[in-house]
C-alpha positions as CSV (number, residue, x, y, z in Angstrom):
1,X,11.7,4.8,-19.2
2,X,12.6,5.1,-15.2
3,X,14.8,7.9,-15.6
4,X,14.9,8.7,-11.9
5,X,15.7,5.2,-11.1
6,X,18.9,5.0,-13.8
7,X,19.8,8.5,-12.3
8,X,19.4,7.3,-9.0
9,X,21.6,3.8,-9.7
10,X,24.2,5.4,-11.5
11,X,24.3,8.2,-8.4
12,X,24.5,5.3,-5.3
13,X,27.7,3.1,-7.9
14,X,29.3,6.5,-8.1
15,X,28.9,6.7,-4.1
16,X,30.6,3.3,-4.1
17,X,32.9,3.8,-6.3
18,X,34.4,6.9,-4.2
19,X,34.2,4.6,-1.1
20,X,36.7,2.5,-3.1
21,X,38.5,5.1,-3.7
22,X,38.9,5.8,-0.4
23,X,40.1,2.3,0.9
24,X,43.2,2.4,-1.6
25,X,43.7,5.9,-0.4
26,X,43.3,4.4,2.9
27,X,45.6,1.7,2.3
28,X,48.3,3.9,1.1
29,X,48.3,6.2,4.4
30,X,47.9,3.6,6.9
31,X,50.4,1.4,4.9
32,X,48.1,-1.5,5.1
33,X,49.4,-3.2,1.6
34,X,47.4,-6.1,0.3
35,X,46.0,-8.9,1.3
36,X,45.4,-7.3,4.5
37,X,42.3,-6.2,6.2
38,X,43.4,-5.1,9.4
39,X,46.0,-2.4,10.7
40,X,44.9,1.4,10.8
41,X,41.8,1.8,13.0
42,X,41.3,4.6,10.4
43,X,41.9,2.5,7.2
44,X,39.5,-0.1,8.9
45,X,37.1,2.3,9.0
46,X,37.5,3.1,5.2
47,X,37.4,-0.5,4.9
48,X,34.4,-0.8,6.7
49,X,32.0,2.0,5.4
50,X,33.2,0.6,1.5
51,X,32.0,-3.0,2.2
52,X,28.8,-2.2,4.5
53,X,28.0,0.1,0.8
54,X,28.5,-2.9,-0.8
55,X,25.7,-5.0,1.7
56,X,23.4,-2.2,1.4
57,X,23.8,-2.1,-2.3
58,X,22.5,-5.4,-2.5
59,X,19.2,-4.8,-1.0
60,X,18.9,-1.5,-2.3
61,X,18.8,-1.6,-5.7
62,X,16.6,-4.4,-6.7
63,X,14.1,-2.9,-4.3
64,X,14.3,0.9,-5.5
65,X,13.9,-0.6,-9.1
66,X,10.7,-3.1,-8.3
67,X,9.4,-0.1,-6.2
68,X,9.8,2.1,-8.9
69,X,8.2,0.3,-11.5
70,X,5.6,-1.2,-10.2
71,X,4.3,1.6,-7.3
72,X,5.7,5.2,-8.2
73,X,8.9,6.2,-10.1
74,X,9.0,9.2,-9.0
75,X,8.6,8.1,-5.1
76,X,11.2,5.7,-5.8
77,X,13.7,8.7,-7.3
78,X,12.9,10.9,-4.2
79,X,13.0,7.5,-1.5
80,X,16.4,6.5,-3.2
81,X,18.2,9.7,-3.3
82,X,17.4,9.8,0.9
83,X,19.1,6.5,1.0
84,X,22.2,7.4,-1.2
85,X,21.9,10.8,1.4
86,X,21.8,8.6,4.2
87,X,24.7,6.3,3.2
88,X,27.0,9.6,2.5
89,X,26.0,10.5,6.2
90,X,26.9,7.1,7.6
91,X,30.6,7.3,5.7
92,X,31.1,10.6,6.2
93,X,30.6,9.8,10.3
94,X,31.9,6.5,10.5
95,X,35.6,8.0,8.7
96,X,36.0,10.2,11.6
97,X,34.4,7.9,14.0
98,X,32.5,4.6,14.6
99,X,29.9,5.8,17.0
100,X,28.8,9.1,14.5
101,X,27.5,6.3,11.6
102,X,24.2,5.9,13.3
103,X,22.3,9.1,11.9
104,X,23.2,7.7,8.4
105,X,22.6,4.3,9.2
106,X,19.2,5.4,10.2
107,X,18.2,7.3,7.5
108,X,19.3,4.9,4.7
109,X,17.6,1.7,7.0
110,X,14.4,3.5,7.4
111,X,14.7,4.8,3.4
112,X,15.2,0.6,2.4
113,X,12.0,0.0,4.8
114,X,9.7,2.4,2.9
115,X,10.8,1.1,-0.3
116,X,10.3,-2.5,0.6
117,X,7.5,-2.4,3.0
118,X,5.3,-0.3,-0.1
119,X,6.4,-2.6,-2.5
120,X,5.4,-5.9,0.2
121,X,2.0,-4.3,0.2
122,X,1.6,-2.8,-3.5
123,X,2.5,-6.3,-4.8
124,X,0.6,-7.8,-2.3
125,X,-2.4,-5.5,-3.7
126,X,-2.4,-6.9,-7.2
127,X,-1.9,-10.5,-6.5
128,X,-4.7,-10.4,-4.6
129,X,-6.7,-7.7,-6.8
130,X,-5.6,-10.9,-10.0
131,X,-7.9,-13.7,-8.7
């Protein structure tokens, strides 16, 4: 069923989603109208921690699903909500300032690591463990 990893999906898009949010709210204040990318040191910022979510994103949730299915769902549950705690770290810091992203960035790089380094292994395990 992978409860924890739908829970855990629908959690990180609804972390996204608010980053979104926050670049149109961005825009607005820092009257950076559209197409533009640059203005606001603040709105880039906004700008910035929305599309390095969107990176992340990418890696992450394949990963946290594979991980989950074929190693431990519950791991996976428990390893993904330190990333989505991680990435709320990393915006939260980088909105008030670049250099206060890193504990964030840390934690959710180290989080993707354990998900695909055990997965690397675990699938590793059973190709090998198949012949």
């Amino acid at each position: 069923m992978l409860l924890g990893a739908s829970l855990i999906t629908v959690s990180a898009l609804l972390v996204y989603f608010v980053t979104i949010i926050n670049v149109g709210r961005a825009r607005a204040k820092y009257k950076v109208m559209p197409p533009a990318m640059t203005g606001d040191e603040n709105f880039e910022r906004a700008l910035r921690v929305q599309q390095n979510m969107l990176e992340q994103l990418v890696l992450f949730l394949p990963i946290m699903w594979i991980f989950s299915y074929y190693v431990s769902e519950l791991w996976g549950a428990i390893i993904g909500g330190v990333w989505i705690l991680g990435r709320v770290l990393y915006a939260w810091g980088y909105y008030q300032e670049a250099k206060k992203r890193m504990v964030g960035f840390g934690i959710s790089s180290l989080s993707i690591m354990a998900l695909l380094l055990t997965c690397l292994y675990s699938l590793t395990m059973a190709l090998v463990g198949s012949f």
